[in-house]
N, C-alpha and C positions, 0 to 999 in steps of 0.2 A: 406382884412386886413387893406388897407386904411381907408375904411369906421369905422372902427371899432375903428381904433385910432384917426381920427379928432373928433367922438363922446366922446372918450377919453378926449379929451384935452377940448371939450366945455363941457361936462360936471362938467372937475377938474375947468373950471372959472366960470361957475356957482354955485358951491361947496363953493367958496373963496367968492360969492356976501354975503350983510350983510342979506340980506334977510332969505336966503336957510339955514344960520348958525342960528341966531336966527331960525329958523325950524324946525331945529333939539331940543330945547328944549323943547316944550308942550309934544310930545309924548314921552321925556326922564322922566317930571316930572311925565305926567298920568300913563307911568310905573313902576315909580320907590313909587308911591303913594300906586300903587295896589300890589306890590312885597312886601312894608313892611308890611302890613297889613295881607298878607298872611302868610309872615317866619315868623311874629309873633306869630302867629295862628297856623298854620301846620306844621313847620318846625323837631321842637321836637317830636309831634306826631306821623311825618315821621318816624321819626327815629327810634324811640320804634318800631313801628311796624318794621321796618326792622332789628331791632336788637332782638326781640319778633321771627320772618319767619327765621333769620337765623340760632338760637340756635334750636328752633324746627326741621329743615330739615339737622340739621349738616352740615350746610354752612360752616362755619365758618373753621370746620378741610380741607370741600374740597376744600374750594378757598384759604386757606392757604398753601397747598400742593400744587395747582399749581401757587401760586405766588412765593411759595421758588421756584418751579422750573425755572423760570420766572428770578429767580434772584430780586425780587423785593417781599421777606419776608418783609422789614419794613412796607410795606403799609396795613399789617394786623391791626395792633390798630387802624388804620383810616380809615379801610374799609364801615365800615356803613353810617357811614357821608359823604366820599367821593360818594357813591352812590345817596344817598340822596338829593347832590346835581346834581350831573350827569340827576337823575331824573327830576329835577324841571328846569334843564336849559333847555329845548327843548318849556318850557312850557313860561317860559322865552320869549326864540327868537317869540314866538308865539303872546304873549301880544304885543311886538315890532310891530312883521309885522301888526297886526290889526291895533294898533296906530297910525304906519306913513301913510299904505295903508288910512285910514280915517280922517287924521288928517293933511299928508305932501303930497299925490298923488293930490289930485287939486289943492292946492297951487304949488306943480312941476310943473305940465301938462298947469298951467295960466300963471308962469311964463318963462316956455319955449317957450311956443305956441306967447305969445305976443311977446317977444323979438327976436323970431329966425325964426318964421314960421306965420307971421301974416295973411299969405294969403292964408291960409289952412285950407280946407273948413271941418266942423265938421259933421260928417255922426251918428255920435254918433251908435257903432254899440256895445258897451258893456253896460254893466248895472251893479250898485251898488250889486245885487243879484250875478248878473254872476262874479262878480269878486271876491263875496264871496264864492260862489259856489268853485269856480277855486283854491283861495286861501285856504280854507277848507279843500278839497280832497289833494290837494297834500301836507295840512301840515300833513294829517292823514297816508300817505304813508312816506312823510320825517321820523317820527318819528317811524312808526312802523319797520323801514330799521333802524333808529337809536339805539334803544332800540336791538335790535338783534347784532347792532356791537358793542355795550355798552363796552366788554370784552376786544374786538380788540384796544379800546382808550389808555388802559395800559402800549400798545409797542410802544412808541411813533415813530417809523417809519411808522404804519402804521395811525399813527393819521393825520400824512400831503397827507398821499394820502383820505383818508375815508369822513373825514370834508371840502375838497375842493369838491370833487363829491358834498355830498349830498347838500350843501350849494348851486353849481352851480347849481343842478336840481331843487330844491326848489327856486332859486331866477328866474331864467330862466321861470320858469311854470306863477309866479307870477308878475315878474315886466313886462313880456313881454305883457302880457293881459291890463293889469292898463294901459301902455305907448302908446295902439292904444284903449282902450275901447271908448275915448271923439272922437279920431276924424277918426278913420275909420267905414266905414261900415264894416256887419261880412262877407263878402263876400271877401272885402280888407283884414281883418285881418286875414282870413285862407290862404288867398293866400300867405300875408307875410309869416305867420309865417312856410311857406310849402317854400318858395322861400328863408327864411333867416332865416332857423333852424340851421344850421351849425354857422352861424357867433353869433348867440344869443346863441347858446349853450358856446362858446368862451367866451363870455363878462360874461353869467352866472360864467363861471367855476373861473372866473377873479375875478369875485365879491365874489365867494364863496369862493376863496382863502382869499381876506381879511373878508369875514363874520368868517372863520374858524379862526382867529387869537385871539379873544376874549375866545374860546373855551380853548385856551391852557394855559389860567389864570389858567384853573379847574386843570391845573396837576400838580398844587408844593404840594401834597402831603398835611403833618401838616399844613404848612403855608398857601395855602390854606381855611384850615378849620378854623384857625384862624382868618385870614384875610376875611371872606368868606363876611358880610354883604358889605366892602369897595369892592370888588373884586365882587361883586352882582350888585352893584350899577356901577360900574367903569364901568363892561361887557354891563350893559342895553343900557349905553350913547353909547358904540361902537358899539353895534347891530343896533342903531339908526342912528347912523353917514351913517353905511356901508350900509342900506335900503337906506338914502336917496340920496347919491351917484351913488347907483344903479343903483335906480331911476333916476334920470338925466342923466343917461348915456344912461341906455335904452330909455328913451326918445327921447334924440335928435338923437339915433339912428334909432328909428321908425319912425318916424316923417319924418327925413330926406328920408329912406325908400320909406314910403308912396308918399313924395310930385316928389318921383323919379317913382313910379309903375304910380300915375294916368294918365301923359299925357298917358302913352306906351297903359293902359286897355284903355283910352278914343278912342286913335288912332284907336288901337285893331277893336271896335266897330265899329267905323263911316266909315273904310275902309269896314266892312264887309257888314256894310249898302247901302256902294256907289258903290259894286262890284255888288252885287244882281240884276238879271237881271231886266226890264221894263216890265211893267204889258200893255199887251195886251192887247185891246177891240177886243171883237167880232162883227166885223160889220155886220156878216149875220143877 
């Protein structure tokens, strides 16, 4: 838990440097460039079709039957829209994580590594692929987990436990790969991530607590929908912030990690090296 929180605290001041704040803007604009271009384009579209799917399959009597029961009948007149957008935020968080993953992860990783860890040797054991890879699959599990608890978002009790989880597993899968890909080997970083899955799963769950904050803009109902392109925009910058935060945190907490594993595996070896008995000549 120590470790966990000094990563904490050098993280929140590197968060505060002018650098990492200006950081956070490229990949807020390049998201917020490519979100208007889309809800200008698909957004209505969305909707018809989902207002087209729900009069066809008599949606509309069944989810209104179980929202009166629910005690939340008003949110029928807004139910399409509301969906609508529930849909396209996942998709959302998704443009985010690609942006900063490419845009904010080596500018983190340059200026963590020079300012805190200058003497930490680069094995370089991850790769631009493998981290797409990594990041890919597990947004395709985040979502399809998402998409199934869709319903569940509506009772807001269970909104604060569902959007912490998946947030934590999704950030946990992703920033932990990025934050050893430059300077471990994959031999170090399985071993990390086997040796300090508990403590990253913690920092995950941390960060997916404030990743899930932006999520709960989506539940004012009308207001909401009205508000929806300010409250689009507002959501993208804080999906942004909380990546690169993350990121810093898990960083200086691998990093630190790491330059704590190597002398022990170095030791590890050269003791094994120097116990191994002396090689015999045959003099006959």
């Amino acid at each position: 838990m120590r470790s966990i929180l000094i990563a904490f605290a050098r993280a929140l001041l590197s968060q505060l440097h002018f650098r990492m704040l200006m950081l956070t803007l490229l990949p807020f604009v390049a998201s917020l460039a490519l979100w208007g271009v889309v809800l200008w384009l698909g957004l209505q579209p969305l909707m018809d079709w989902l207002q087209s799917w729900f009069a066809t399959h008599d949606a509309f009597r069944i989810t209104g039957n179980a929202l009166s029961w629910l005690g939340l009948g008003a949110i029928k007149t807004v139910l399409v829209p509301m969906i609508a957008m529930w849909l396209l935020l996942p998709l959302m968080i998704l443009t985010a994580l690609i942006f900063v993953g490419t845009l904010a992860i080596p500018a983190i990783v340059r200026h963590v590594s020079e300012r805190d860890y200058p003497d930490l040797e680069r094995r370089r054991g991850g790769s631009l692929l493998g981290s797409l890879w990594v990041s890919g699959m597990s947004f395709v599990v985040f979502m399809v987990v998402w998409v199934l608890t869709l319903p569940l978002n509506l009772i807001p009790p269970l909104t604060f436990v569902i959007q912490p989880l998946l947030w934590g597993w999704l950030t946990y899968r992703v920033m932990a790969y990025d934050a050893l890909a430059d300077h471990a080997s994959e031999a170090e970083r399985r071993e990390l991530m086997r040796l300090h899955r508990w403590p990253l799963l913690v920092i995950g769950a941390a960060a997916g607590t404030m990743g899930a904050a932006p999520s709960l803009l989506w539940l004012g109902g009308a207001l909401s929908i009205i508000f929806f392109p300010l409250l689009a925009a507002f959501s993208i910058w804080l999906y942004v912030l909380v990546f690169v935060f993350s990121g810093l945190w898990f960083e200086h907490y691998c990093l630190d990690a790491l330059r704590r594993l190597r002398p022990v595996r170095e030791g590890a070896v050269q003791g094994a090296t120097g116990s191994s008995p002396p090689v015999l000549k045959d003099i006959n």
